[in-house]
DSSP file (Angstrom, degrees, kcal/mol; ACC not computed):
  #  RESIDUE AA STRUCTURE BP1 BP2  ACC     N-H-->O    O-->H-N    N-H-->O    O-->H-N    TCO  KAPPA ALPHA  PHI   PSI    X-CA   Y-CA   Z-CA
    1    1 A X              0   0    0      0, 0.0     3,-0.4     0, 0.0     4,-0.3   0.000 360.0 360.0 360.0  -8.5  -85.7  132.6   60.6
    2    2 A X        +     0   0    0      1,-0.3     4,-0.4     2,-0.1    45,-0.1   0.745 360.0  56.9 -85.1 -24.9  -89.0  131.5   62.3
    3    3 A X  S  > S+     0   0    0      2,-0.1     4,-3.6     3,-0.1     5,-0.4   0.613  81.3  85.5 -80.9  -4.9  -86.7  129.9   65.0
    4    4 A X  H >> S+     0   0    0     -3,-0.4     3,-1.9     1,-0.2     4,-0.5   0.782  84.6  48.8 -60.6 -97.9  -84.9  132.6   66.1
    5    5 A X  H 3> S+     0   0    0      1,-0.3     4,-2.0    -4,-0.3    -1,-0.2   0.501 121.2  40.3 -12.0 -61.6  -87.0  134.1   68.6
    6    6 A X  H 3> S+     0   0    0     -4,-0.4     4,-1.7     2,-0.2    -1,-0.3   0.841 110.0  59.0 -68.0 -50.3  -87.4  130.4   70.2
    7    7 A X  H <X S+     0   0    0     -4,-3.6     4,-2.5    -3,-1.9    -1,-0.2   0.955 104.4  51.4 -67.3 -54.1  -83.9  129.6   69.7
    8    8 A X  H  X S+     0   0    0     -4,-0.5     4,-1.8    -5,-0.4    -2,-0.2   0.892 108.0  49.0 -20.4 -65.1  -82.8  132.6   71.9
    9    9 A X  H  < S+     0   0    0     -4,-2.0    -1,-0.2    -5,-0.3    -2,-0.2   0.957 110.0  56.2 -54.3 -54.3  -85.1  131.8   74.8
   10   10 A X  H >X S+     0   0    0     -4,-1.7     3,-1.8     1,-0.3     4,-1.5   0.874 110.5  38.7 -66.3 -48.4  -83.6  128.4   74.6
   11   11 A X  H 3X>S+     0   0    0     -4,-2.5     5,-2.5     1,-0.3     4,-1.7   0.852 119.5  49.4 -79.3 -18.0  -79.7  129.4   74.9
   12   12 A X  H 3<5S+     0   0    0     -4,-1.8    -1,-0.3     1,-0.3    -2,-0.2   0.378 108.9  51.4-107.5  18.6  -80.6  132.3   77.7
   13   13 A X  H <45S+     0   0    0     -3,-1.8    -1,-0.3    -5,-0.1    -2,-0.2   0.538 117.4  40.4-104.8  -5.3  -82.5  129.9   79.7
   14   14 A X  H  <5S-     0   0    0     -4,-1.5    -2,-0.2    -3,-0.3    -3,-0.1   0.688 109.7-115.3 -90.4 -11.3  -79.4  127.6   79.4
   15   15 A X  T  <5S+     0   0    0     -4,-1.7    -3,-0.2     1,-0.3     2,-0.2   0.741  74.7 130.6  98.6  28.9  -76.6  130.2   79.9
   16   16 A X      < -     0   0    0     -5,-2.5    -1,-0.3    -6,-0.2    -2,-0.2  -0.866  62.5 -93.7-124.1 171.7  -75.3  129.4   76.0
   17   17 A X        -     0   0    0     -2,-0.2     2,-0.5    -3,-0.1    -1,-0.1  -0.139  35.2-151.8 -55.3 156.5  -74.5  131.3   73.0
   18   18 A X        +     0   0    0     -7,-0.1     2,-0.3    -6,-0.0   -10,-0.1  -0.990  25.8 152.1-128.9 130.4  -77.0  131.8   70.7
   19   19 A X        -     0   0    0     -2,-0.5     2,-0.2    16,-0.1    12,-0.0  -0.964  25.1-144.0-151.4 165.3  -76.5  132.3   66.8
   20   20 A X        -     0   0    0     -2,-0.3    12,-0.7    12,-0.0     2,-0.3  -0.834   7.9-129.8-132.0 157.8  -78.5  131.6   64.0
   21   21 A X  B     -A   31   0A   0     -2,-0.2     2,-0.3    10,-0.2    10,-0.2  -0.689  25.2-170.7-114.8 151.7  -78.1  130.3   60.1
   22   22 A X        -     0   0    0      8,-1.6     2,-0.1    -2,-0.3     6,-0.1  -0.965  30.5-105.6-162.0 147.5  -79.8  132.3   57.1
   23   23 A X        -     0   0    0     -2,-0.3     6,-0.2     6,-0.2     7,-0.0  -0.263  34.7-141.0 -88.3 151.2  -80.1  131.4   53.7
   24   24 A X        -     0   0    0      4,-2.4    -1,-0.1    -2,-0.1     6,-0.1   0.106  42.7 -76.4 -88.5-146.9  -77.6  133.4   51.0
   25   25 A X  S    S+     0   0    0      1,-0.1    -2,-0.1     2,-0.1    -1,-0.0   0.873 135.0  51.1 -78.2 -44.6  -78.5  134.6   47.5
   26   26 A X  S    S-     0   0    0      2,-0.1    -1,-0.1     1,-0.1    -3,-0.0   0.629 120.1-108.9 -98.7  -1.6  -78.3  131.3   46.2
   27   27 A X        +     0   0    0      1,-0.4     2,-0.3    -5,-0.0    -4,-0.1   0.762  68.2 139.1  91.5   9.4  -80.6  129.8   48.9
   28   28 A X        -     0   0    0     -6,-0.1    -4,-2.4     1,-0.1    -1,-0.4  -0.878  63.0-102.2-109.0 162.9  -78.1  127.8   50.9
   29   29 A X        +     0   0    0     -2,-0.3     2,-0.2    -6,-0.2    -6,-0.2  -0.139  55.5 174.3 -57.7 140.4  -77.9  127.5   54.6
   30   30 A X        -     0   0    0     -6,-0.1    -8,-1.6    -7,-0.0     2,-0.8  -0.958  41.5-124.0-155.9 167.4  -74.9  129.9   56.0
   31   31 A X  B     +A   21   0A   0     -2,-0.2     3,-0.2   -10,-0.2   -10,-0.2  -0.790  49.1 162.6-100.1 110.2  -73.4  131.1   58.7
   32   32 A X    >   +     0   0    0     -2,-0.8     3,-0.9   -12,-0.7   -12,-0.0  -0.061  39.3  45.6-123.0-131.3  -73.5  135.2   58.5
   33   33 A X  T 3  S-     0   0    0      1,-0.4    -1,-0.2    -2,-0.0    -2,-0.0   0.601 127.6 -57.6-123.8  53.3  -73.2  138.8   60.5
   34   34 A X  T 3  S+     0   0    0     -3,-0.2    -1,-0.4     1,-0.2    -2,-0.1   0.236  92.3 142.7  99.6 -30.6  -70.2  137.2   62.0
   35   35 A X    <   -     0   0    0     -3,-0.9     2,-0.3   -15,-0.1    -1,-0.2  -0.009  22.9-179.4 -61.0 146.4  -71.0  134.1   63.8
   36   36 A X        -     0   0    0      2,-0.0     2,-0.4     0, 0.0    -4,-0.0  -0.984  22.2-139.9-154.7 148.4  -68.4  131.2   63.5
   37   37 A X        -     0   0    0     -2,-0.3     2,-0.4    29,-0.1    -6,-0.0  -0.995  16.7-147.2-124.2 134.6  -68.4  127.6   65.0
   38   38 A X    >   -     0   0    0     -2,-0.4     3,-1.5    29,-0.1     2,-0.5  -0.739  39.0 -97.6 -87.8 131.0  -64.7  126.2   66.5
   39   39 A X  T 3  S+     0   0    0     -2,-0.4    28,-0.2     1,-0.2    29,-0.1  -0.538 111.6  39.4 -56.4 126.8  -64.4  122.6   66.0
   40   40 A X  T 3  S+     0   0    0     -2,-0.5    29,-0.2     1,-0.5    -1,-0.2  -0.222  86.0 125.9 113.5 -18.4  -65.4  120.6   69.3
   41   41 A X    <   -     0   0    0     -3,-1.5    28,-2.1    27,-0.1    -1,-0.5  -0.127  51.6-139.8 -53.7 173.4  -68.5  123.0   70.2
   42   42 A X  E     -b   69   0B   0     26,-0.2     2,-0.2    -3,-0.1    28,-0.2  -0.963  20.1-178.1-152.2 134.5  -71.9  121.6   70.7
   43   43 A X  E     -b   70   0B   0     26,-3.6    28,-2.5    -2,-0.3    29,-0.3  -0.834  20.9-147.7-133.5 154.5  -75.2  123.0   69.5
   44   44 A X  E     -     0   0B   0     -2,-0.2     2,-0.4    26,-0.2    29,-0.2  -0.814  23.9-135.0-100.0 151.6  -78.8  122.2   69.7
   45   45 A X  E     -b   73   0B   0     27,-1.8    29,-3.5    -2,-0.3     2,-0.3  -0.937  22.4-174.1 -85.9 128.9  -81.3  123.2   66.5
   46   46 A X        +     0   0    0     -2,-0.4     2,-0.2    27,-0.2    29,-0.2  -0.902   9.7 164.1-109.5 156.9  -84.1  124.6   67.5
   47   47 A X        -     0   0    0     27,-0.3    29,-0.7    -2,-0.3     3,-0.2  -0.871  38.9-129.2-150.0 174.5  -86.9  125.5   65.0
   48   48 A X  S    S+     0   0    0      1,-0.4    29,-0.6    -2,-0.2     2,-0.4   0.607  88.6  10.8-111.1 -10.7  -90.5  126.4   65.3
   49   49 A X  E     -c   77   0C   0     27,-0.2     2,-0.5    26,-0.1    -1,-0.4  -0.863  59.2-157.3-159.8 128.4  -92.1  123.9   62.7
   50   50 A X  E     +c   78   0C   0     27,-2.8    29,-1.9    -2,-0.4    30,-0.4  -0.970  15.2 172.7-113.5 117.5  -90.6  121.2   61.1
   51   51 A X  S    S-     0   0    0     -2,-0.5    33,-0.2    27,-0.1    -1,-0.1   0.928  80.1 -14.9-101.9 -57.4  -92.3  120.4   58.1
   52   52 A X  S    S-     0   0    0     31,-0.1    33,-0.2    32,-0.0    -2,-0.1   0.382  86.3-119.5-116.4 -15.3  -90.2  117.5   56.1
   53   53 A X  S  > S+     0   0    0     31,-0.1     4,-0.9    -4,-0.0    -3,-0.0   0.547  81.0 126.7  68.9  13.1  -87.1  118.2   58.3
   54   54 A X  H >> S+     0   0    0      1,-0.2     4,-1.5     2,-0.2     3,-0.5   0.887  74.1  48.1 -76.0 -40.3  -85.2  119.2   54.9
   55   55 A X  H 3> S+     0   0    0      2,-0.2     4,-2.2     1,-0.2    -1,-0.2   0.858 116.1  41.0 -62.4 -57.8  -84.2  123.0   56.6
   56   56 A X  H 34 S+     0   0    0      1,-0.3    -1,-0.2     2,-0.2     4,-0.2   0.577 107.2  61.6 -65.3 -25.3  -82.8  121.5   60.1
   57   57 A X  H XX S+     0   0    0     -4,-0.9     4,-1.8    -3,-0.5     3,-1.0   0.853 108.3  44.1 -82.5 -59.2  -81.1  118.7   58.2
   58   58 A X  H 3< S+     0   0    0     -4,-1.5    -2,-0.2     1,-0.2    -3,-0.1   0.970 114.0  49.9 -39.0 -62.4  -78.9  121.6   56.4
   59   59 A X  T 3X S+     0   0    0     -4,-2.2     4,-0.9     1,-0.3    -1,-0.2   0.439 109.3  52.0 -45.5 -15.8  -78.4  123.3   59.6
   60   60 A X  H <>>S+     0   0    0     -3,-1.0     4,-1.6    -4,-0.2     5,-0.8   0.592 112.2  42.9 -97.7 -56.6  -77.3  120.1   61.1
   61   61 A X  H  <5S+     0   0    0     -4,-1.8    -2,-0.2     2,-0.2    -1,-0.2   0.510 111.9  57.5 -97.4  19.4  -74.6  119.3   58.3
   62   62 A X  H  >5S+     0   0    0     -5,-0.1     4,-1.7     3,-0.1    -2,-0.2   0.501 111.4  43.3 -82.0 -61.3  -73.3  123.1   58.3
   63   63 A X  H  <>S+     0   0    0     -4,-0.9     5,-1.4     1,-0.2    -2,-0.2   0.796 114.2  44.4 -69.5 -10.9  -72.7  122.6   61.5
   64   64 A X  T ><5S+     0   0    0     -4,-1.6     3,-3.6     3,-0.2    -1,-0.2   0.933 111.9  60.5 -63.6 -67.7  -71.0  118.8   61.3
   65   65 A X  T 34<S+     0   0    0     -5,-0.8    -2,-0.2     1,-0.3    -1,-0.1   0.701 108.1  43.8 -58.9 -13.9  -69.0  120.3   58.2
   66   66 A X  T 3<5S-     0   0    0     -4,-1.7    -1,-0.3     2,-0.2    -2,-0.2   0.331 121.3 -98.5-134.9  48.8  -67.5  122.9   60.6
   67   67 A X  T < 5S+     0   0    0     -3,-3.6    -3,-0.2     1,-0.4   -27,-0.1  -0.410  76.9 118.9 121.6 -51.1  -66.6  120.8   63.6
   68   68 A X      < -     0   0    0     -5,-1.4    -1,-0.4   -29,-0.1     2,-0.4  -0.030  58.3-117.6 -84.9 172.8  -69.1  121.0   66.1
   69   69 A X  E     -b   42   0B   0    -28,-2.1   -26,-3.6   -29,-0.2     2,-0.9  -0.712  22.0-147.8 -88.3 116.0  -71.5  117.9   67.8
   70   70 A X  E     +b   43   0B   0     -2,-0.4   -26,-0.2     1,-0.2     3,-0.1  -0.899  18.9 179.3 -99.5 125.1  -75.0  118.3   67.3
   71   71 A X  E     -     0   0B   0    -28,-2.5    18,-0.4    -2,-0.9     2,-0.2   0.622  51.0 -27.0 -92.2 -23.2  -76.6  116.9   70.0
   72   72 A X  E     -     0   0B   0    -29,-0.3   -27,-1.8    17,-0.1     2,-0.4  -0.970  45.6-130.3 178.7 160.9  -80.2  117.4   69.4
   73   73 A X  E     -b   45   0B   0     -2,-0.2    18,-1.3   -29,-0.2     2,-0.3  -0.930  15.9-172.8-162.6 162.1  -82.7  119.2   68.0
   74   74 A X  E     + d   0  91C   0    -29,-3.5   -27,-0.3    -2,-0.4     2,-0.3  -0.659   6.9 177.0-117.4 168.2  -85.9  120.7   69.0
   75   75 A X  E     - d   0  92C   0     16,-0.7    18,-1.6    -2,-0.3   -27,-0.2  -0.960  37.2-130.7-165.0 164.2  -89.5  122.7   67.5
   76   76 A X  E    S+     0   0C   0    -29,-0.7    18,-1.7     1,-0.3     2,-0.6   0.836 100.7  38.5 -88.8 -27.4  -92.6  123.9   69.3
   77   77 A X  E     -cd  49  94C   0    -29,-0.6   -27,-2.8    16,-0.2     2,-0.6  -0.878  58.8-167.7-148.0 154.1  -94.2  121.9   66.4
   78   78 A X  E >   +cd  50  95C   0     16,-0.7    18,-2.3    -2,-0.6     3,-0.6  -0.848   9.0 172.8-130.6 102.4  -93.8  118.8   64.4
   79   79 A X  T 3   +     0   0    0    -29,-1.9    19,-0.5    -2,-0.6   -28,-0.1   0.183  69.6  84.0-115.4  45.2  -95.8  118.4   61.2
   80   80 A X  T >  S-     0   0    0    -30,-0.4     3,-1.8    17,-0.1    -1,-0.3   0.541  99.8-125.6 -95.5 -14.4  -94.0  115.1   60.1
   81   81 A X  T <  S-     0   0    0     -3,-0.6    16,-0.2     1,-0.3    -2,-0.1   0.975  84.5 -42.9  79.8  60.9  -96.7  113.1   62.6
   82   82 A X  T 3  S+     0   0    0     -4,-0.3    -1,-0.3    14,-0.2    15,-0.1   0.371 124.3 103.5  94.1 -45.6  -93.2  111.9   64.0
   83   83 A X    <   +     0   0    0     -3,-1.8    -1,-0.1    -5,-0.1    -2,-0.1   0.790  30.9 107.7 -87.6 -26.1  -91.3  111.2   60.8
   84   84 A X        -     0   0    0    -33,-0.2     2,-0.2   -34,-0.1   -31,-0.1  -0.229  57.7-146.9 -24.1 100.7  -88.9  113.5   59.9
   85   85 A X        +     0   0    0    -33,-0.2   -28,-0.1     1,-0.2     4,-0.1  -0.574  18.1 179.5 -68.9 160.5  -85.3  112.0   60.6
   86   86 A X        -     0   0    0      2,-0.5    -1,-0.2    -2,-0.2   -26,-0.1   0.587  43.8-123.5-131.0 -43.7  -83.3  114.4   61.4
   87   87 A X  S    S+     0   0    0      1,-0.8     2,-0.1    -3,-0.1     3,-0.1   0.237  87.7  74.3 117.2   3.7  -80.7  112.1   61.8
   88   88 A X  S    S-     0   0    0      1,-0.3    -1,-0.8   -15,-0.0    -2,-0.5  -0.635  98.1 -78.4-106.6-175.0  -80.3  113.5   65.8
   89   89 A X        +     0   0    0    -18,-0.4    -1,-0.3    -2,-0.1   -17,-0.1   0.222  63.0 179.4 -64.9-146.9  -82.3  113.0   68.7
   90   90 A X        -     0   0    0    -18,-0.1     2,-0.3    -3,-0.1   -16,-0.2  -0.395  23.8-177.9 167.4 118.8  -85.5  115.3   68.7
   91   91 A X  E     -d   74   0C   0    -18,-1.3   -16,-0.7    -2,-0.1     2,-0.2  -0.927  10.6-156.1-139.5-174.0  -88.6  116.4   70.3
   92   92 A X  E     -d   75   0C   0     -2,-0.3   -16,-0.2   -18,-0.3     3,-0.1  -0.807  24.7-131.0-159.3 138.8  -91.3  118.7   69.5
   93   93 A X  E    S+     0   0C   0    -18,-1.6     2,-0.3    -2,-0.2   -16,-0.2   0.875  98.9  16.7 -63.4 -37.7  -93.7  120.5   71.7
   94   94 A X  E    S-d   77   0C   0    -18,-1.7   -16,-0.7   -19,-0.1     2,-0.3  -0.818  71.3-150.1-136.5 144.4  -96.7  119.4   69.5
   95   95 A X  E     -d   78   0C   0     -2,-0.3   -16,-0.1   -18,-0.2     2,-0.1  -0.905  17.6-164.7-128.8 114.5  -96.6  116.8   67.3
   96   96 A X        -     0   0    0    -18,-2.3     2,-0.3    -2,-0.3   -15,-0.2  -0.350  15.3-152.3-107.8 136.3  -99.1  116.9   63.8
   97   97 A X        -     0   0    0    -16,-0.2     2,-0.9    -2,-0.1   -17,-0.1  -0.856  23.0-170.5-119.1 117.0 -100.2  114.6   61.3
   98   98 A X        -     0   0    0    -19,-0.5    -2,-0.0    -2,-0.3   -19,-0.0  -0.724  17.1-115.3-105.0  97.1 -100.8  116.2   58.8
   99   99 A X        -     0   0    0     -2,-0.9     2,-0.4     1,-0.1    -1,-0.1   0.585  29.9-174.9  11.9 130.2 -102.6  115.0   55.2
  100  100 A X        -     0   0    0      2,-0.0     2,-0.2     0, 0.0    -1,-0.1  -0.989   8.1-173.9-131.1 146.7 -101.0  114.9   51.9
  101  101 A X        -     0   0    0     -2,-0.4     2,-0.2     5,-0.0     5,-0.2  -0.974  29.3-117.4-152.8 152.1 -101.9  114.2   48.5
  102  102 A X    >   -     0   0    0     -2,-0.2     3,-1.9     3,-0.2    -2,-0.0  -0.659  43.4-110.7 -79.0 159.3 -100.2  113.7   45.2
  103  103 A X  T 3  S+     0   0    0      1,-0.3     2,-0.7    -2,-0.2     3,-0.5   0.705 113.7  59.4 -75.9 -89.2 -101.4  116.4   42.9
  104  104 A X  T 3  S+     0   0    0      1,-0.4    -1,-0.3    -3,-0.1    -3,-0.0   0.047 119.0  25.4 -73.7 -29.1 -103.3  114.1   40.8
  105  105 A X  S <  S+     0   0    0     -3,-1.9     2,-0.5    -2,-0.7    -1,-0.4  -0.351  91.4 128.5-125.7  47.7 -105.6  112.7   43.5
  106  106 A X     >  -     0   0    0     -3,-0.5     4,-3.1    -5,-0.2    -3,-0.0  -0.815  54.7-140.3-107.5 130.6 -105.4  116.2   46.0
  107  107 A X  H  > S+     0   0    0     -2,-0.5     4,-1.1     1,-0.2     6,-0.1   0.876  95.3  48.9 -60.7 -29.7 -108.9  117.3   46.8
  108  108 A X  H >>>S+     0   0    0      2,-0.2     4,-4.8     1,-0.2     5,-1.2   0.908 101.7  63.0 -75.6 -53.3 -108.6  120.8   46.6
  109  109 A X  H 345S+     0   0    0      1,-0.3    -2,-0.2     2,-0.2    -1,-0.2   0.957 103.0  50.9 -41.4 -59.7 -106.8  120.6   43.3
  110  110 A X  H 3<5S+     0   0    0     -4,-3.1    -1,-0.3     1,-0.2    -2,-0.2   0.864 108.1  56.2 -62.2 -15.7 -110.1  119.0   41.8
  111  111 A X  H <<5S-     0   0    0     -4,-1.1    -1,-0.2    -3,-0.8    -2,-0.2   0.818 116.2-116.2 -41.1 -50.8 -112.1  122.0   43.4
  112  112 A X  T  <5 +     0   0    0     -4,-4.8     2,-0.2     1,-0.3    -3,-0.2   0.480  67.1 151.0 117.7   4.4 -110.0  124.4   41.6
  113  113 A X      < -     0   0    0     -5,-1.2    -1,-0.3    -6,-0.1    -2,-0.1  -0.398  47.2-122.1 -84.5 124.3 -108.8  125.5   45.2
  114  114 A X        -     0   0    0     -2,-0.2     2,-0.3    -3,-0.1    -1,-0.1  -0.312  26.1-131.9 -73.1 164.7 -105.0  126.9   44.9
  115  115 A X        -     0   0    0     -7,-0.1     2,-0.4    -6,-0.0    -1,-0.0  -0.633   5.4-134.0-107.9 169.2 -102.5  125.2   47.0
  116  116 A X        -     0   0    0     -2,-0.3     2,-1.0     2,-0.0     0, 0.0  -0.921   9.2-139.7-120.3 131.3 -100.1  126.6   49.2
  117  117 A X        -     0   0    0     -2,-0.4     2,-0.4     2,-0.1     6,-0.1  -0.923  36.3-160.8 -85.6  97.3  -96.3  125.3   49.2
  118  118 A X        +     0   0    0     -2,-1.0     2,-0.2     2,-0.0     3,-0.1  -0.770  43.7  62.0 -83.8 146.4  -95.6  125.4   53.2
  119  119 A X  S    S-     0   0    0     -2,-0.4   -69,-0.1   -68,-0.0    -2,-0.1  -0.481  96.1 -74.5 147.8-159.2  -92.3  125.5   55.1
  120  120 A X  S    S+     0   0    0     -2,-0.2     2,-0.3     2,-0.1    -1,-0.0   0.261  96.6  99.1-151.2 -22.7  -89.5  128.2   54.9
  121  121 A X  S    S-     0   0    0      1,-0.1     3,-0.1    -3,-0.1    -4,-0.0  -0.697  78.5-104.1 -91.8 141.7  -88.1  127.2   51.4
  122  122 A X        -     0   0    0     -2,-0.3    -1,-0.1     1,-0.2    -2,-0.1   0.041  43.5 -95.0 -30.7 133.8  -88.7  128.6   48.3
  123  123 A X              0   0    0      1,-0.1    -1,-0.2    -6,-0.1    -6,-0.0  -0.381 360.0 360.0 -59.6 155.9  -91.1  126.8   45.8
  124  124 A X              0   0    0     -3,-0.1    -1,-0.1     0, 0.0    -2,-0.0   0.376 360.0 360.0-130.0 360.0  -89.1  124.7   43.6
């Protein structure tokens, strides 16, 4: 949902439809309030941060799995420093590298400092 807003400007500054994906009860990608893809369409993803690229990667194989060509995908920010496949093309307004640590060696953890899960998905 953090793309919406951005994905909207992107289809009305191109002249295209715009629809969006939201996660169900069970926490998979779906297509809802009506919105349908015909096989042969073509879509861009847009997002606003792509963190691991696991979200865009659904949205990308819902939309495969009901026909259409994905052509691309896009984010104002990219905090794979670059790596995320996406398994399209891709660019990114900003591109991040950003730090990681296994919990065993994470600095904050030996601080005592809680950690934060980021990106759009549920902790697992």
């Amino acid at each position: 949902m953090g793309g919406l807003i951005i994905g909207h400007e992107v289809a009305r500054a191109k002249g295209v439809r715009f629809l969006f994906t939201e996660r169900d009860t069970t926490g998979k990608m779906v297509l809802r309030r009506g919105f349908a893809i015909k096989p042969g369409e073509t879509a861009v993803v847009i997002e606003d941060v792509v963190t691991t690229g696991g979200s865009t990667r659904e949205v990308i194989e819902l939309l495969k799995a009901a026909g259409a060509s994905v052509l691309a995908a896009g984010s104002v920010i990219d905090r794979s420093g670059g790596k995320a496949d996406l398994g399209v093309p891709r660019v990114a307004l900003a591109t991040l590298t950003v730090n990681t640590w296994d919990p065993q060696e994470c600095p904050m953890c030996h601080q005592g400092q809680p950690v934060e899960k980021p990106g759009s998905r549920p902790a697992s």
